[in-house]
LOVEX-112907 format. One record per atom (N, C-alpha, C, O): x, y, z. Coordinates in steps of 0.02 Angstrom, whole numbers, plus 50000, padded with zeros to 5 digits. Example, Ala and Ser with C-alpha at 12.3 -4.5 7.8 and 13.67 -1.06 7.14 Angstrom:
<recs>
506604971650390/506154977550390/506604983550390/507124983450423/506424988850354/506844994750357/506455000250394/506705005750402/
</recs>
This chain:
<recs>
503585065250435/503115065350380/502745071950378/502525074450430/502705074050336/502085081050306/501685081950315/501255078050295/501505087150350/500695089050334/500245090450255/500635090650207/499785091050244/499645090550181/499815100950159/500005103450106/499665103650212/499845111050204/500705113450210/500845119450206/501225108550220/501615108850203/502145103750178/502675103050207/501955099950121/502075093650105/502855094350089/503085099550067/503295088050102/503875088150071/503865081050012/503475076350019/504175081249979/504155077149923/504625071349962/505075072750002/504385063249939/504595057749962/505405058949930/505555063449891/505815054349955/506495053549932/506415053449839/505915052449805/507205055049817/506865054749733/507275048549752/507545046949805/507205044749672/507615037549677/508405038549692/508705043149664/508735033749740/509415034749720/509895029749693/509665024149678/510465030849684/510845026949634/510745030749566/510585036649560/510915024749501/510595027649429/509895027849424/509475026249466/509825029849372/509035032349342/508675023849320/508825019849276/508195023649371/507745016349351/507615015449284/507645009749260/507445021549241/507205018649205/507995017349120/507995016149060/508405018449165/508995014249108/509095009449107/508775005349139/509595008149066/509684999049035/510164994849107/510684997049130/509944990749122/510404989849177/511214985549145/511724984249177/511104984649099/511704982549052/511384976349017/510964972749044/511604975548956/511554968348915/511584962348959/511964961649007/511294959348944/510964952348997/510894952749062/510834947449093/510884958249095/510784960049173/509934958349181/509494959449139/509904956549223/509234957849268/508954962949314/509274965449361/508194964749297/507974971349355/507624965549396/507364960349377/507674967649440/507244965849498/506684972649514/506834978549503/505984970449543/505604975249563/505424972949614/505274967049614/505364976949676/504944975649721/504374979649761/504454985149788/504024977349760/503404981749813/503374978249877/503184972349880/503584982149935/503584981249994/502954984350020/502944990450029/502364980250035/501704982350059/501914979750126/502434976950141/501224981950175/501324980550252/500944970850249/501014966850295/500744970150215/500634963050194/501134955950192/501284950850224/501274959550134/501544954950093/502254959750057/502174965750048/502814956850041/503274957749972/503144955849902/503054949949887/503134960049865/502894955849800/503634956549742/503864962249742/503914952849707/504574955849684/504304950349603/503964945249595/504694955249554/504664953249496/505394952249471/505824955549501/505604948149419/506224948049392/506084949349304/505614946849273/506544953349278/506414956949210/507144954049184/507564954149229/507344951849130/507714950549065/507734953249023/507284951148986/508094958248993/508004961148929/507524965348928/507584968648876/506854967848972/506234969548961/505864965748964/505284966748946/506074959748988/505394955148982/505464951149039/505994948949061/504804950049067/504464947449130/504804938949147/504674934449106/505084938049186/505394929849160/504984925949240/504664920649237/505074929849305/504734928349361/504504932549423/504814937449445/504114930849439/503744931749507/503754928249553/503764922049551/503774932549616/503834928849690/503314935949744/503114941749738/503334930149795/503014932449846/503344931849915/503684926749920/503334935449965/503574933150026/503284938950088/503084944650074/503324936450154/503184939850184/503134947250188/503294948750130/503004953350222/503104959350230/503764960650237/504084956550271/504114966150211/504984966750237/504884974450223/505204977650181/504334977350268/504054984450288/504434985150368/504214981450412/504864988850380/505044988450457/504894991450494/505204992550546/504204994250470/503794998450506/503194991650520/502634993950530/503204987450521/502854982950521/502954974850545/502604970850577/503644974650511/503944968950533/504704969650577/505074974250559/504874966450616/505464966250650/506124968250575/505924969050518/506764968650591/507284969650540/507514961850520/507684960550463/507504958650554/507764949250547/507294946550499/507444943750446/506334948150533/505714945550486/506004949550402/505924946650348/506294955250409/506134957650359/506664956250301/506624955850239/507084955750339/507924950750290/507574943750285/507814940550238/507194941150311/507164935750304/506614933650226/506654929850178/506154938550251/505754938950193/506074940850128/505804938350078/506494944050120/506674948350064/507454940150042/507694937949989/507554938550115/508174930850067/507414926550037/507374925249977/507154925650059/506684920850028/506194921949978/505814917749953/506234930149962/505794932549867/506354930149845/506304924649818/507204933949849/507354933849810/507774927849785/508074927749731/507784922549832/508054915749806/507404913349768/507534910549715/506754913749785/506384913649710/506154914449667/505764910949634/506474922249658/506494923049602/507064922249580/507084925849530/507414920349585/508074917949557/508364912349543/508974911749550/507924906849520/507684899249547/507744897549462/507974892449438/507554901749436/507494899049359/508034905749325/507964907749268/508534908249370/509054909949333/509654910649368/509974915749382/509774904049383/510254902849446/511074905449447/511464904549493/511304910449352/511814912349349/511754920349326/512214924349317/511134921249320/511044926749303/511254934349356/511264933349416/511404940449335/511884947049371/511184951149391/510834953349346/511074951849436/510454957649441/511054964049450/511514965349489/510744967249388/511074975949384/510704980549408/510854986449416/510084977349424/509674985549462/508984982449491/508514979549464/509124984349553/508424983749593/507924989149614/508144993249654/507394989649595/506954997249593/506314993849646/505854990049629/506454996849716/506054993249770/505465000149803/505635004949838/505034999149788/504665005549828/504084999249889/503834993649887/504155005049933/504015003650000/503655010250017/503745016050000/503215006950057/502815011450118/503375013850166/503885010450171/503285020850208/503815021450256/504435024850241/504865025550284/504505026850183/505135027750141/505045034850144/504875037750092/505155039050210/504975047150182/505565049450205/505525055550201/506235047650231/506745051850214/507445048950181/507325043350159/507955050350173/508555047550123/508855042950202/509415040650196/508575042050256/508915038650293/508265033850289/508485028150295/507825033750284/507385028650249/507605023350190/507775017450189/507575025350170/508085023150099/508635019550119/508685013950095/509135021750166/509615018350165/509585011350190/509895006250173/509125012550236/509245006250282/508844999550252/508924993750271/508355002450193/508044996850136/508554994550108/508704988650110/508965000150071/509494998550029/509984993250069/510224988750035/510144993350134/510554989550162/510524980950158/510934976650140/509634980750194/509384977550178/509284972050124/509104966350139/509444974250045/509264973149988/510094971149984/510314965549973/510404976149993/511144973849946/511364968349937/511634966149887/511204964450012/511674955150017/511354952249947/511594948149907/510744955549946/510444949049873/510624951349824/510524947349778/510924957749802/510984960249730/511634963049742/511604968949762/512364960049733/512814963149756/513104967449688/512954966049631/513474972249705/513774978549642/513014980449602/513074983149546/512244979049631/512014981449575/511694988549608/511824989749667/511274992949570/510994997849584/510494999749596/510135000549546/510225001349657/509664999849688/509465005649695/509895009449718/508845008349682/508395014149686/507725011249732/507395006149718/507625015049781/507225014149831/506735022549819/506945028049799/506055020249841/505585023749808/505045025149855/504955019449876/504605028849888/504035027449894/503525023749857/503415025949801/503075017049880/502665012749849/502155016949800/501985014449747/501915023449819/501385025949775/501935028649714/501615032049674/502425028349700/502755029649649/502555023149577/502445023349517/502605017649635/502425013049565/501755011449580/501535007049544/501445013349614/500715013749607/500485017649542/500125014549503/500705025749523/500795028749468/500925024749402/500595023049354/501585024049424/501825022149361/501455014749328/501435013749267/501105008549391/500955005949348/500065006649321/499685002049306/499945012649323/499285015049312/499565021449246/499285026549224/500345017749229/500465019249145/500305030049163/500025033649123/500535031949222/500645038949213/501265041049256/501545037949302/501415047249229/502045048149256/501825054949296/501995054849355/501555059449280/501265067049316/500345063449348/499895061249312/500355064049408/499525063149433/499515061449497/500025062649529/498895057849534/498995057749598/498695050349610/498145048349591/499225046449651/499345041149666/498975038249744/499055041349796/498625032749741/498235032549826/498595025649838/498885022949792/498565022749899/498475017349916/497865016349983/497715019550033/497705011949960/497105010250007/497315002250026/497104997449994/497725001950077/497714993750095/497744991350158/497224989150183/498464991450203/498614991450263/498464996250299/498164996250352/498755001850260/498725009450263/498575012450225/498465009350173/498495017850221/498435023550164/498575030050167/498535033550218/498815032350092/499145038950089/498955040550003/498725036949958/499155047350005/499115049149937/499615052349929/499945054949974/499755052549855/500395056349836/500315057249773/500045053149736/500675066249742/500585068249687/501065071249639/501555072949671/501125072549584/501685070949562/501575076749486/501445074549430/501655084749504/501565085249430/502135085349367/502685083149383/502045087249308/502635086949236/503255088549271/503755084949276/503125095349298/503685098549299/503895096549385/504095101149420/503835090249414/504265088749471/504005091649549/504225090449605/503505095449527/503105096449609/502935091949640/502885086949606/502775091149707/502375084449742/502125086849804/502305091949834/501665082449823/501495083049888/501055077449908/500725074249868/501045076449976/500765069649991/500365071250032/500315077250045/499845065250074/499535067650121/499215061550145/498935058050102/499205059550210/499185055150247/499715052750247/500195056550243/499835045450254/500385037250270/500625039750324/501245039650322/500395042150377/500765042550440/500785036550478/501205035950522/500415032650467/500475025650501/500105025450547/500015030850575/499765019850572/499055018150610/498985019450667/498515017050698/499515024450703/499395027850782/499175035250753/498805038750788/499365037250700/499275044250700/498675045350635/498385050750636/498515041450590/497945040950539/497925033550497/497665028550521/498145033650450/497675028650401/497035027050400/496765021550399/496765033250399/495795034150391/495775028650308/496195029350264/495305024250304/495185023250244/495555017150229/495485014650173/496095013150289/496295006150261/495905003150289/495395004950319/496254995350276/496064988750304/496064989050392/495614987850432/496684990950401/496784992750458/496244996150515/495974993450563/496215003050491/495655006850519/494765006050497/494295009450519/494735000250444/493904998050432/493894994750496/493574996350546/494364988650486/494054982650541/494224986550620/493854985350668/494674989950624/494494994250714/494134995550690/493974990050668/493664999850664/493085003250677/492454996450696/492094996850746/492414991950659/492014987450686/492264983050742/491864978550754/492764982850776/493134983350831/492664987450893/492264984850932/492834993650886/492474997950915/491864997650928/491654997850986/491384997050865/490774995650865/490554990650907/490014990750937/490964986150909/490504979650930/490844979551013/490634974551041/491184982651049/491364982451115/490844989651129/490484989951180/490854996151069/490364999051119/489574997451136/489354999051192/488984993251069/488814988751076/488644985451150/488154986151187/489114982351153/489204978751215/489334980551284/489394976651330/489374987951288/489564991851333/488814995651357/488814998851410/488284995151322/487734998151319/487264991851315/486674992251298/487704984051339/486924979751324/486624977551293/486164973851312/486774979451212/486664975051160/486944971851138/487544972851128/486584965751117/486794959651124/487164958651032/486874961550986/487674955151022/488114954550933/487474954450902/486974951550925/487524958350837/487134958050784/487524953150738/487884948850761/487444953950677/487624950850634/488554953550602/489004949750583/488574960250606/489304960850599/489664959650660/490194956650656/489424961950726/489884959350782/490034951350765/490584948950775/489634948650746/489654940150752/490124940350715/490664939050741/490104941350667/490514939150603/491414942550644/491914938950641/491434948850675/492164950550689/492234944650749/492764941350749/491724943050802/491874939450861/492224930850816/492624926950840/491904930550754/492054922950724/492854925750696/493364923550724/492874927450676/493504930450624/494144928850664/494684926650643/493904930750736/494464930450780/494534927350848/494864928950898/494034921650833/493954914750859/493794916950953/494114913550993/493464920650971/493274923751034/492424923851024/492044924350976/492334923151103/491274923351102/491204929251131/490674931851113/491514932551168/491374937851180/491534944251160/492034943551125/491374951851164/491574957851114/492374958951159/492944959551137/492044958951244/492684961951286/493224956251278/493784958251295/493194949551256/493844947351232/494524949351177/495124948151175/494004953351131/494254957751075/494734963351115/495234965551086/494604965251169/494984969051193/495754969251204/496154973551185/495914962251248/496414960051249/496804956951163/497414957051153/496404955151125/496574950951058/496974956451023/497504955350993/496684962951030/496894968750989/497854973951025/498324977051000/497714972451067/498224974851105/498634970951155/498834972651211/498724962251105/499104957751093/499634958951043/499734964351015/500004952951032/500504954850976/500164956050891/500424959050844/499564952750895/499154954150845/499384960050800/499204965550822/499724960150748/499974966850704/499444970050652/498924966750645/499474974750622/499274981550591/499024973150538/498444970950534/499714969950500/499164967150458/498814960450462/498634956750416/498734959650526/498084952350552/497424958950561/496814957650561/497634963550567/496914968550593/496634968350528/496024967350521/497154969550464/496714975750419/496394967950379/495914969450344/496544961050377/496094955250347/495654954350379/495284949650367/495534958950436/494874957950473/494294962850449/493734962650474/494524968550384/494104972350359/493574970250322/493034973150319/493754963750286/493204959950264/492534959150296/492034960150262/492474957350358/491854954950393/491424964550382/490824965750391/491844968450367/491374974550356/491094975450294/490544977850282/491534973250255/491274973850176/490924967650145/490754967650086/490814962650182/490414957850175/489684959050198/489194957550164/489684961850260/489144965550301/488754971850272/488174973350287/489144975050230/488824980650177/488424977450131/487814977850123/488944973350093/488574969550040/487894966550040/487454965749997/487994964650133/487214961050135/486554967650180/486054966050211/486684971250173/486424977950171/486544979250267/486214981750314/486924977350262/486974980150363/487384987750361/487954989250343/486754992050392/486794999950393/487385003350414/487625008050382/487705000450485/488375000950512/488915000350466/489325004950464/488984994050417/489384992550396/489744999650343/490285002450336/489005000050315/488935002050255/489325008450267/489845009950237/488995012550320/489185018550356/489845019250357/490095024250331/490305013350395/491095013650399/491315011750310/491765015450289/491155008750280/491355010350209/491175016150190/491595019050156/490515020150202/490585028550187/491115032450193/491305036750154/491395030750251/491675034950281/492425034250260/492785039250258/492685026850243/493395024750227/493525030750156/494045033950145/492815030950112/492815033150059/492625038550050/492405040949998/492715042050126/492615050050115/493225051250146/493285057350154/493615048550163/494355050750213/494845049250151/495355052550146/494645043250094/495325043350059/495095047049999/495415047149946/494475050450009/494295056549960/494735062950000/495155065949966/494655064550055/494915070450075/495785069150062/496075074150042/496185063550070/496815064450045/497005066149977/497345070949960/496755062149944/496585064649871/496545071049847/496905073149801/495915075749890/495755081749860/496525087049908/496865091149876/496615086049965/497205089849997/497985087649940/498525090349949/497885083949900/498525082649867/498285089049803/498495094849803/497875086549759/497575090249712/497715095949724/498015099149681/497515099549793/497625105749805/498055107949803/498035113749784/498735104849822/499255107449828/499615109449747/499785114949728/499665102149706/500155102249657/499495106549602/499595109749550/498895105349637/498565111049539/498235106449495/497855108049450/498405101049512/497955095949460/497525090749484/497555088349541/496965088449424/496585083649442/496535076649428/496035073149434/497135074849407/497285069949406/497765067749334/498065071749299/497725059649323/497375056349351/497425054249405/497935056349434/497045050249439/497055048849511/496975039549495/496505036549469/497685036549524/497695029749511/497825029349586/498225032149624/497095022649598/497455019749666/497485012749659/497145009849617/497975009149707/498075003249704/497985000149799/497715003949839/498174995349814/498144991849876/497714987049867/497484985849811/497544983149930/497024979049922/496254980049941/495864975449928/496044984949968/495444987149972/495344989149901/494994986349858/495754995149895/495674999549808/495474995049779/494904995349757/495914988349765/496004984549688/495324978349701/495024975549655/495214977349763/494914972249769/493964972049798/493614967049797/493744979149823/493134979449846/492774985449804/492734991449816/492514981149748/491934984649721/491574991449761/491524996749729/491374991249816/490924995549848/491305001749885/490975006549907/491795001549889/492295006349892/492555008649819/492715014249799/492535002849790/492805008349720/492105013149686/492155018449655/491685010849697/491015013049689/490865021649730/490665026949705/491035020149790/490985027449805/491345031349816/491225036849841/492015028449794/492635033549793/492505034949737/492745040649736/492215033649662/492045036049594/491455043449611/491555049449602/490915040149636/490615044649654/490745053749696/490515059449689/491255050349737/491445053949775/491755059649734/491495064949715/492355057449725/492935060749677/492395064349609/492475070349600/491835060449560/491535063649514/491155071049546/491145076549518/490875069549609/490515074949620/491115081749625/490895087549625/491865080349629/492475085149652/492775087049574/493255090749563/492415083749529/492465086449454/493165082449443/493575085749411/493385075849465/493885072649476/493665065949438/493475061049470/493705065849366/493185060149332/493845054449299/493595049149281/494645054749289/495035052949274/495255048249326/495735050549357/495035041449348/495085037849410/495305032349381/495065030949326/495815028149409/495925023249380/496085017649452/496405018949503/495765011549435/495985006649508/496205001549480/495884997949442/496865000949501/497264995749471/497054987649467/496904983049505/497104988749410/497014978049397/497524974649380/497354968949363/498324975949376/498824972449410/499214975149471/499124980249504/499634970749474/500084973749544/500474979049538/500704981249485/500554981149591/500834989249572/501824988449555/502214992849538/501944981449568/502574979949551/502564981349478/503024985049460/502214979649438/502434981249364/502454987849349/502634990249295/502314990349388/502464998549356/503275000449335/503455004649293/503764995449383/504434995749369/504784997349297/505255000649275/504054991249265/504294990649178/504004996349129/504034998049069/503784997849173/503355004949166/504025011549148/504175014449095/504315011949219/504945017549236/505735015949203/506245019249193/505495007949190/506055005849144/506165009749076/506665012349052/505445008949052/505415011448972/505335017548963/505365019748906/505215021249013/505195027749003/505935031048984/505985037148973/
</recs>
């Protein structure tokens, strides 16, 4: 993966061009592979017919078996209410996807369910873009992980962060709740006794003490049981606890600095669409990432209010 001072552009799509006809009565499939969850859509003609959900099938996240397994079980339902229907093209963006041997091994993945059709594999902030309805701008995710990526007219790019949670993701789910992790064992390392956010992480994860958290964390416990533990911080802001508030400062000054190192590179200021589940879902982060970004003369912000899977129908029609 790239540094932001010498960025390489994510894989382009391969196979045909997503956004063609996949043939008369064919079906697109879309999928967004988050470190969460799978989210996959099924399209007819241009039009939306179903949705499914299933585990993570990120294999930076999940085993290769979890992740076939997840991906047989979207796509038998979405395929439930068109039990004869041809999928001609599957357009799957994923986290993790930064070289053409990236790609392949999604694509491998994918083929048993969509056989002879044509599958374009993507980086996820691609349809983060697209479904924030732009095709040139700079794309965030704020969820498990986070990264930015940018995209101008004429085909430049550059990204910055998604290295994955040993080497950054300043600014996810992931790295909020360690930080109150941290907090509340160092805390406890100095003698003071849980405040009100330690309590709330010590409840979250069914332990009375901070040094039990120790072992809990560097259990099999994965990247995404950590980052649903970000809540007990943004609940803790809300109710004005100073700490909290502080590590939401800070989520929203780190996925400001990816942001502005992308900007820098490709020349432009946007727009700047982010999606994930912090982005889409916590007011108080979207609040001072507005702030943030306005004071950087960066006023074109957009935080997604559907899933970033529809952007597919987005790259379709283009």
């Amino acid at each position: 993966m790239s540094s932001p001072s010498s960025p390489q552009p994510s894989p382009a799509p391969t196979g045909a061009d997503p956004r063609a006809a996949a043939g008369e009565g064919a079906l697109v499939v879309g999928l967004d592979i988050g470190g969460s969850k799978t989210h996959g859509a099924l399209w007819r003609d241009g039009i939306l017919v179903a949705e499914a959900r299933a585990g993570s099938a990120n294999v930076q996240n999940v085993t290769r078996e979890d992740a076939a397994r997840s991906l047989g079980e979207l796509f038998r339902d979405l395929l439930s209410t068109e039990p004869s229907g041809r999928i001609g093209r599957v357009v799957a963006g994923s986290g993790g996807v930064d070289t053409e041997a990236d790609a392949d091994r999604l694509r491998a993945l994918i083929a048993p369910h969509a056989p002879g059709a044509a599958i374009d594999v993507v980086h996820d902030t691609r349809l983060i873009l697209a479904a924030g309805g732009a095709r040139a701008g700079i794309a965030v995710i704020a969820g498990t992980g986070s990264v930015a990526w940018g995209v101008t007219e004429d085909g430049r790019q550059a990204r910055s962060g998604g290295w994955g949670y040993l080497l950054g993701d300043e600014g996810s789910g992931y790295w909020v709740a360690r930080e109150a992790v941290r907090r509340a064992l160092h805390r406890h390392d100095v003698g003071l006794r849980p405040d009100t956010l330690d309590a709330a992480v010590l409840a979250l994860n069914g332990v009375t003490t901070p040094t039990e958290l120790i072992g809990l964390f560097h259990s099999g416990a994965g990247r995404t049981y950590w980052a649903a533990q970000s809540r007990a911080v943004f609940d803790a802001a809300q109710d004005g606890h100073e700490d909290a508030a502080a590590i939401v400062d800070q989520a929203a000054a780190d996925l400001t600095r990816l942001i502005l190192d992308v900007a820098s590179v490709i020349g432009i200021p946007g727009p700047v669409v982010l999606g994930g589940g912090l982005a889409m879902h916590q007011p108080a982060l979207q609040a001072r990432l507005r702030d943030r970004l306005a004071a950087a003369d960066i006023t074109r912000v957009v935080f997604l209010e559907e899933d970033p899977v529809k952007g597919v129908r987005f790259l379709m029609a283009g």
